[in-house]
N, C-alpha and C positions, 0 to 999 in steps of 0.2 A: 594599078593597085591603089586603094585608096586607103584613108588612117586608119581606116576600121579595120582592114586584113588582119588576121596574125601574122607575128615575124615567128614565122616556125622555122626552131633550130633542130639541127638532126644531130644525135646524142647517142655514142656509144655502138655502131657499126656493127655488123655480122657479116663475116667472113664468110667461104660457100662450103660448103660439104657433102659428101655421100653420104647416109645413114641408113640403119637397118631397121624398119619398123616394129615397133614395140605396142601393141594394140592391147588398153588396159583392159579390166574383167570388174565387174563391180563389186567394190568393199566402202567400207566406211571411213569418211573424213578425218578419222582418230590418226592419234598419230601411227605411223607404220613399225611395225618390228623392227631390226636390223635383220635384211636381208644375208644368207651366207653370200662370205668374198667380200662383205661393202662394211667394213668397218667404220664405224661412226667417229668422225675427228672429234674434240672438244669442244663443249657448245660454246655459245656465244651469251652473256650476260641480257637478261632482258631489259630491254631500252636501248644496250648500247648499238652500237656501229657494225658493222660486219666482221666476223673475226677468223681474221686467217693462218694457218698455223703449221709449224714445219711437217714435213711427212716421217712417220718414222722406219727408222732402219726396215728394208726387207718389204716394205708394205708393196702387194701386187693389188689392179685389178683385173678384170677380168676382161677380156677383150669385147668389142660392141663390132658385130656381125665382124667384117674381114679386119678391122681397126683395131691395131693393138693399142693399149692405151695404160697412160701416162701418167701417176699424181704427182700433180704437181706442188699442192700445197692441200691442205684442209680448210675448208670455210664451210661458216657456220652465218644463215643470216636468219634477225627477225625482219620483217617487214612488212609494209601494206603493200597490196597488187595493186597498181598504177595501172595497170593493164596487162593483155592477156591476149596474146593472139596466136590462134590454129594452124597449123599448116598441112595441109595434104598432099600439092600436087607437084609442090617444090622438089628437089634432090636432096635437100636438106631433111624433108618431113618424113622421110625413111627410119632419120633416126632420134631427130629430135620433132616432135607432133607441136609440143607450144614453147613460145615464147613468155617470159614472164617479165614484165616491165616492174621491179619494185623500187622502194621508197623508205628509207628509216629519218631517224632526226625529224626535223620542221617538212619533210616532205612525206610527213603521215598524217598533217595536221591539215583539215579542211579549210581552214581559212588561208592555206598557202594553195591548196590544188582547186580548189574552184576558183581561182586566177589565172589557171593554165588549162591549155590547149592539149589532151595528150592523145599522141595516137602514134599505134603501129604498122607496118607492110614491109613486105619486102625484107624482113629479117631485119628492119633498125627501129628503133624508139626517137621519137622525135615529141617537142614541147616547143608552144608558145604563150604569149600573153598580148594583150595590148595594153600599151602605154609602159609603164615599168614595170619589171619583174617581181615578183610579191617576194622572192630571196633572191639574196646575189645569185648571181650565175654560176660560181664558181662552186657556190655551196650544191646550187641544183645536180651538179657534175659529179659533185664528190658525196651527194647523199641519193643517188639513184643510179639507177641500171638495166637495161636490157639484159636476160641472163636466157642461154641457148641450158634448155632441161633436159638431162640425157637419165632418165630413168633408170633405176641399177635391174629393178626388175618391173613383171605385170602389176605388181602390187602397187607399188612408187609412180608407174605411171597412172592407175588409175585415181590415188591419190591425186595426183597433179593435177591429173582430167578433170576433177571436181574444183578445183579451186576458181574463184571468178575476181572479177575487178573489184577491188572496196576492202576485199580477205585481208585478214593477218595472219601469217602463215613464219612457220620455221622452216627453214631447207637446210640441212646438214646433208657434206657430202665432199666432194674434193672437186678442186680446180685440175683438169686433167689436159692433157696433149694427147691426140688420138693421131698416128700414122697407118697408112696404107701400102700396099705394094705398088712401088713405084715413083716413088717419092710424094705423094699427097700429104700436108701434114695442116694441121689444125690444133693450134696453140693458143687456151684460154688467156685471156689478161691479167696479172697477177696482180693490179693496184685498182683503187677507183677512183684515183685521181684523173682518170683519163675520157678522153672519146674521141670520135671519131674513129674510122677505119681500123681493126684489130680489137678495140676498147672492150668487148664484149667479154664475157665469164661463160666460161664453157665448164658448164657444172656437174657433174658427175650426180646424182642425189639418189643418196640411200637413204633419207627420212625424208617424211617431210608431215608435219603437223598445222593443225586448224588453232589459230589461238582464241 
């Protein structure tokens, strides 16, 4: 390997899963209705940071094919797609089809992401640069994310369907735990200070709008 390679770091892990396919129908990139059963958490201020927020008393959703399922908290993000990647043949793309790598803060801003390397596979998000980082690393960790998109309904997913790398996009929706028979279980991350292995946002999304 020589100076020119990127040091590509892998940022924010995805866990495995069974999933129930969700195959969207075509509508318009507007923002979506609130689906019944997917009550919308409180949104999040535009510009700010991701905003998470307690569940309230009683709130159920709806379970995703055999997977009961869990809120865990309510989030609300703006951000730009960093990236965006399909999945079909995985066990996972049953129930969750994309990947959505976003970016809020200095990681929306073109003079920090055309210094970086970013790419998807294999369910993780990973980033590099050569030579220094255009932001701390720490900042990169804590103003991005791999986030697993679990559709509330066909509407939401073909909303998603449509979004590509470059988008500003709003996702409101809740951080959820999904269990199966048997003991399989799948538990979003509830901070974004994190990565590596578990790190990932396993998002629930009942909106999701084009900005």
């Amino acid at each position: 390997m020589n100076a020119r390679h990127l040091v590509l770091l892998a940022a924010l892990a995805c866990s495995a899963a069974w999933w129930l396919a969700l195959r969207p129908d075509p509508v318009s990139r507007e923002a979506t209705a609130m689906p019944s059963g997917c009550p919308l958490p409180p949104r999040v201020a535009s510009g700010a940071s991701p905003l998470q927020t307690p569940v309230p008393d009683g709130l159920t959703l709806p379970g995703v094919g055999d997977a009961g399922t869990t809120p865990l908290a309510g989030f609300s993000v703006e951000a730009r797609v960093l990236g965006r990647e399909d999945y079909r043949f995985d066990r996972e793309a049953d129930y969750a089809p994309i990947d959505l790598a976003l970016g809020w803060g200095r990681m929306t801003e073109d003079a920090v992401l055309d210094r970086l390397d970013i790419r998807q596979s294999g369910r993780w998000y990973r980033y590099g640069w050569q030579g220094e980082p255009p932001i701390p690393l720490a900042e990169i960790v804590r103003s991005s994310a791999n986030m697993h998109m679990v559709p509330a309904n066909a509407t939401v997913a073909a909303d998603l369907a449509r979004v590509g790398e470059g988008d500003r996009v709003r996702v409101d929706g809740w951080l959820v735990q999904l269990d199966r028979p048997g003991g399989w279980r799948w538990r979003s991350s509830l901070t974004r200070e994190d990565s590596g292995g578990g790190a990932c946002e396993l998002v629930y999304a009942c909106a999701v709008t084009s900005l």
